[in-house]
C-alpha positions as CSV (number, residue, x, y, z in Angstrom):
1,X,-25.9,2.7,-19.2
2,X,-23.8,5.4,-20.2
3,X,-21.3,4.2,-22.1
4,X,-19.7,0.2,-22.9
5,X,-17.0,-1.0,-24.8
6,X,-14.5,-3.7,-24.6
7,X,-13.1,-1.7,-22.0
8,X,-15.5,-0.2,-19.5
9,X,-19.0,0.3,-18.6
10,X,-20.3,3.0,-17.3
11,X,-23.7,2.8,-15.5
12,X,-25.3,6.2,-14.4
13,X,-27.7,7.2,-11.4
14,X,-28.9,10.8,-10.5
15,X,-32.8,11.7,-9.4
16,X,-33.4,13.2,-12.5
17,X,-32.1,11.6,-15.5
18,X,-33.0,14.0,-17.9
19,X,-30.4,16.7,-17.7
20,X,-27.7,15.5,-16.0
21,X,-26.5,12.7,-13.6
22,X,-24.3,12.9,-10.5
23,X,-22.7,9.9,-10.2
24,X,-21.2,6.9,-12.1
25,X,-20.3,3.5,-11.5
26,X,-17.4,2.7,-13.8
27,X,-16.3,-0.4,-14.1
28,X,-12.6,-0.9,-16.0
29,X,-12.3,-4.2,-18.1
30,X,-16.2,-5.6,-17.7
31,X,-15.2,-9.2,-18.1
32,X,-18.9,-10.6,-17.6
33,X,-22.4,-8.5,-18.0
34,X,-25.5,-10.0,-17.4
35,X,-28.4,-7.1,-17.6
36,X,-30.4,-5.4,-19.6
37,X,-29.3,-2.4,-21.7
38,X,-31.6,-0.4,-19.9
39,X,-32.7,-0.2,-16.2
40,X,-33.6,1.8,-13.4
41,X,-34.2,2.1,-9.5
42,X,-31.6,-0.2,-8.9
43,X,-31.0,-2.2,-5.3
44,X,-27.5,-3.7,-4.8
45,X,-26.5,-6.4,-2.8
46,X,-23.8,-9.4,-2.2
47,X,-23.6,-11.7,-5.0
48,X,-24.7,-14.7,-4.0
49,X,-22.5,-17.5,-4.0
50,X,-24.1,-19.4,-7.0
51,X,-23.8,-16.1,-9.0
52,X,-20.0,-15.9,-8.0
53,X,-19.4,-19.4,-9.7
54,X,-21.8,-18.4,-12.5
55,X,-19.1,-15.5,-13.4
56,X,-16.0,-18.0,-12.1
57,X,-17.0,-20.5,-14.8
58,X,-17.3,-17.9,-17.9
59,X,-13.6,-16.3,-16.5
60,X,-11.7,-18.6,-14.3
61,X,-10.7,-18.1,-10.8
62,X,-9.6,-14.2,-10.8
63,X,-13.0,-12.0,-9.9
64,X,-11.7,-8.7,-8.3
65,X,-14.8,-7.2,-8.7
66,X,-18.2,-9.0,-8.7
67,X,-21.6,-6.4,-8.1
68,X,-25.2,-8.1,-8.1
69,X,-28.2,-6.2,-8.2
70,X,-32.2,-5.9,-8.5
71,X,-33.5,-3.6,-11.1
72,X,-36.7,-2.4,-12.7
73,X,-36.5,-3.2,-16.4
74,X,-40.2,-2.4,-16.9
75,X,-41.4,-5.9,-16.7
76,X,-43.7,-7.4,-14.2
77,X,-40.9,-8.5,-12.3
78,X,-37.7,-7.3,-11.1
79,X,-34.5,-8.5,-12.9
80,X,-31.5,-10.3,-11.5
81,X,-28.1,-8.4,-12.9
82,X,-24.8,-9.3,-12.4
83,X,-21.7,-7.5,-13.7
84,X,-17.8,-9.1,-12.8
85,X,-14.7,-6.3,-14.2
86,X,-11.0,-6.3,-12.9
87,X,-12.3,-2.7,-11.3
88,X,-14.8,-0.4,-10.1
89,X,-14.8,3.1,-10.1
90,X,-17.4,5.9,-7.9
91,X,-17.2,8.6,-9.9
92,X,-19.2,11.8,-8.1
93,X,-19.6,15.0,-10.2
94,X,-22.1,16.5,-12.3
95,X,-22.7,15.1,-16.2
96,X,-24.7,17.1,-18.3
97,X,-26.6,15.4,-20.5
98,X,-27.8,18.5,-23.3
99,X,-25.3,20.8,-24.5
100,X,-24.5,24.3,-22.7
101,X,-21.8,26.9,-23.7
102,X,-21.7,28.0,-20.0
103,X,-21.0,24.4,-18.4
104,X,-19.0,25.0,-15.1
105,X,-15.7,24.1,-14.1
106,X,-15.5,20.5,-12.6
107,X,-18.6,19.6,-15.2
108,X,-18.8,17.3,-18.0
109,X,-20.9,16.3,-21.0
110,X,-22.3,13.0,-21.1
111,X,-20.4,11.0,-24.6
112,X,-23.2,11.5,-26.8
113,X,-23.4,15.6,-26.1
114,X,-22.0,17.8,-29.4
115,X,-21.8,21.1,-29.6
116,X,-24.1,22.2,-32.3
117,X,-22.5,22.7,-35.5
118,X,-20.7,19.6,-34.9
């Protein structure tokens, strides 16, 4: 994860985690999130219909957006995760995860990047 507040969560993927990622999933207004704060080598798939009423019962009839997933969350087994928002977001560009004074055009830092000094 990225980033999440009230109003969006931002989940992250890239090969290498450590200096930068390439692409986000952001979903606008996460109205139901059920995962663990951190995760990796995720596989997506359809939610199943029991997971849809599982999210329908917390929020009502109005799911735009309902993504269900496998993850890694460094126990024995994978976990189940399940996130419902009102939107979803690809984002593809590079986020740099350390600070740089020569970060090219078209990149970005990741929200916890500062310049030093700051």
């Amino acid at each position: 994860m990225v980033a999440w507040s009230a109003g969006q969560l931002r989940l992250a993927a890239g090969h290498d985690l450590t200096y930068q990622h390439g692409l986000e999933l952001v979903f606008d207004d996460p109205v139901f999130v059920s995962c663990p704060t951190s995760f990796h080598d995720p596989t997506f798939r359809a939610p199943t219909p029991d997971e849809i009423q599982k999210a329908g019962r917390h929020l009502g009839e109005h799911l735009p957006v309902v993504v269900a997933f496998e993850a890694d969350a460094g126990g024995r087994e994978p976990v189940s995760c399940l996130i419902a928002a009102e939107r979803l977001d690809i984002v593809r560009e590079t986020v740099l995860r350390y600070w740089r004074e020569d970060a090219a055009p078209g990149q970005r830092f990741a929200p916890w990047v500062r310049s030093p000094g700051r």
